[in-house]
C-alpha angles and dihedrals in degrees: 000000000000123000109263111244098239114067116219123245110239094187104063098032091055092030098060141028129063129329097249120219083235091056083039087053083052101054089045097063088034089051084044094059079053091064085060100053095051088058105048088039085062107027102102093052073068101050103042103089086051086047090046094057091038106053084021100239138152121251089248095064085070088053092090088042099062089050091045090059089049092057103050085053087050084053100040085051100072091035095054085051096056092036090055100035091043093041109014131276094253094067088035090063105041095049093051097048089049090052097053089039090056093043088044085051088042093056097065084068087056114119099161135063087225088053094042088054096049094045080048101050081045093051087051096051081060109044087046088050088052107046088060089052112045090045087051083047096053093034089062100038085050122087113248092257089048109043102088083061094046088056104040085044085055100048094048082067086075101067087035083062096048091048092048089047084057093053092048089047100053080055104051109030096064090048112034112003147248088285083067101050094051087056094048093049085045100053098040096068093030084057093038095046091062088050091057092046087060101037109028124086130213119265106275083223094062100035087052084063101066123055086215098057093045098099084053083046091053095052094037088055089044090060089047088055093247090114111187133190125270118276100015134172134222142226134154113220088178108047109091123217119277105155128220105341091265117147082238080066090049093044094037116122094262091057102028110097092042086047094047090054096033092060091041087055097045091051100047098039104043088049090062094050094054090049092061085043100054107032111016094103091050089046096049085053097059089057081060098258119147125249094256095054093040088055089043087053089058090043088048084048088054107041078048092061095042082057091042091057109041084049096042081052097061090045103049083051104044090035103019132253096285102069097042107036085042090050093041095061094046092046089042087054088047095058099045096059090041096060082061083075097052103089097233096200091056104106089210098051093057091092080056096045101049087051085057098053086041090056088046093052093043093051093039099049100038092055087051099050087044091058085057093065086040091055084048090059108040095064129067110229105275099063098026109107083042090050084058095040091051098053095046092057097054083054085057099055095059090047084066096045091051089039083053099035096039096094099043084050092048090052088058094061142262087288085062098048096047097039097054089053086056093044090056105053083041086065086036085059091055101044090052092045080062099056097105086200122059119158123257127229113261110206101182143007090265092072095042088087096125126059113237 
């Protein structure tokens, strides 16, 4: 059959128009890996004080291992962005969860800290390979006007992830140990990852690209509801011009100053995130707080992030991405100084003190998520997924500095700790003022005329 003369116009076709239930269905299984990749992400925080009675440890032997863990999710970031820029996100993603999934199965087999450390920096590698990817994957099935919500609705699934591996945990470690949860966390992504292989399509973006992958892209556009002729063509009017996914590309005059405060924004912010992480309950002892509450204040923290998201998600997408990422880092900030005058020791001020760990982790991680869609949009297609991976790294990176550096930063006192968490969304907040393109709001499908 002969290629048809007029070549069709991918930017607008996949740009405008409905959220289909079948995209819907996309961004569902992709959001799903990322489930996976919350609980393995945070399933060794679970199993360490099992760890600790069985190969008779101290907790901060597990210290190293943690950061290990962050940086092999630093490291598997920028590979999972030329892998599924050079190659395609769906087997990106798949590789990656299968990766994590296999290290996550191996470690039940652990029986050394020094094992533990390498399956971890491994399981890492994979989590932080996934996350690029997936978000790549539901930012190009998305229409333009959704896609911050297709994004931010993916990445809640991380510390979803994180809260339903909790439940789980508090089932099977009593019963049958940490050994069964690591095999758990390690067979269910190995087992999902063959059912995306088998269900889930390529991103239209990336197969219009390629002359070969333009009859997968015609069936792919007919189940979205954008039907085209046989035999078509295919150009992008709207996709500007990035180059190969290279960190050069990322770092070129036309991406330079957004990377710059991307990656400002990522690092500060994201290390703030894993402090509280890692060491709020410990912080929250010193002040003379019990165990339970302490655990409840994570929780708080948590449940804060999963309601931050899903708001910050309606108004980036009703304002832009400036107001409210800009006055989320300030408030976050805000919050974060403010919880250092509720007396924490006080029995009647916990009900105050868990709102204001619920308000931090709304502002925090919804700034965070946020960042992600903005990463999405920031990038043309072909550097996209290592624009996010990228960026994600750099996070990570400040994840390992604030695991290293939590304790130091407890023995100081509560004003440190708190203040270090508002420090850092104050530089978040910079970083992201000097981001030149945010992106508008777009209020209805007659302004969605350019491809992000």
């Amino acid at each position: 059959m002969g290629i048809v003369s007029a070549a069709v116009d991918s930017a607008p076709l996949l740009g405008n128009g409905r959220w289909t239930t079948y995209q819907r269905f996309l961004t569902f299984i992709s959001a799903l890996a990322i489930i996976f990749d919350g609980f393995d992400i945070q399933i060794l925080g679970f199993a360490i004080p099992s760890l600790m009675r069985e190969w008779v440890l101290p907790r901060a032997a597990f210290g190293p291992v943690l950061a290990v863990g962050l940086a092999g999710m630093a490291a598997g970031s920028p590979v999972a962005g030329y892998v599924g820029d050079r190659f395609g996100r769906r087997p990106a993603l798949v590789m990656f969860l299968t990766l994590f999934g296999a290290a996550t199965l191996a470690t039940s087999f652990a029986d050394s800290i020094f094992a533990l450390g390498v399956l971890r920096f491994l399981t890492g590698l994979g989590t932080g390979g996934a996350l690029p990817n997936a978000t790549a994957l539901v930012a190009e099935f998305a229409p333009l006007r959704n896609r911050p919500v297709a994004v931010k609705l993916t990445l809640v699934c991380v510390p979803l992830g994180g809260m339903l591996g909790g439940v789980l945990a508090a089932q099977v470690l009593p019963a049958l140990g940490w050994r069964a949860l690591y095999r758990l966390g390690g067979i269910a992504p190995l087992a999902f990852g063959a059912l995306l292989w088998s269900v889930l399509p390529e991103s239209p973006r990336f197969l219009a690209h390629n002359p070969r992958n333009w009859p997968a892209l015609e069936g792919l556009l007919g189940r979205m509801g954008r039907a085209v002729a046989a035999g078509s063509a295919f150009r992008d009017s709207g996709e500007r011009t990035g180059g190969r996914g290279s960190i050069r590309a990322l770092l070129g005059p036309a991406h330079r100053r957004d990377t710059a405060g991307l990656w400002l924004a990522f690092l500060f912010c994201l290390g703030s995130i894993y402090l509280v992480f890692g060491w709020l309950p410990a912080m929250l002892m010193t002040q003379g707080v019990d165990m339970a509450s302490a655990s409840r204040g994570l929780a708080a923290y948590n449940l804060g992030g999963e309601v931050g998201v899903l708001v910050w998600a309606g108004l980036v997408t009703s304002l832009g991405s400036r107001r409210p990422l800009l006055s989320g880092a300030l408030a976050a900030a805000g919050s974060a100084a403010a919880i250092l005058l509720i007396p924490a020791q006080a029995s009647g001020s916990r009900t105050l003190l868990l709102a204001g760990l619920a308000l931090n982790g709304l502002l925090a991680n919804a700034v965070q998520t946020s960042m992600y869609a903005l990463a999405a949009h920031l990038y043309p297609t072909s550097i996209r997924a290592s624009g996010i991976a990228y960026a994600a790294g750099i996070g990570r990176i400040g994840g390992v500095v604030s695991s290293i550096c939590g304790a130091a930063i407890i023995a100081v006192g509560p004003v440190a700790y708190w203040g270090t968490l508002a420090v850092s969304m104050v530089i978040s907040f910079t970083g992201l003022a000097w981001v030149r393109s945010h992106f508008p709001a777009i209020p209805s499908e007659h302004h969605m005329q350019r491809s992000a």
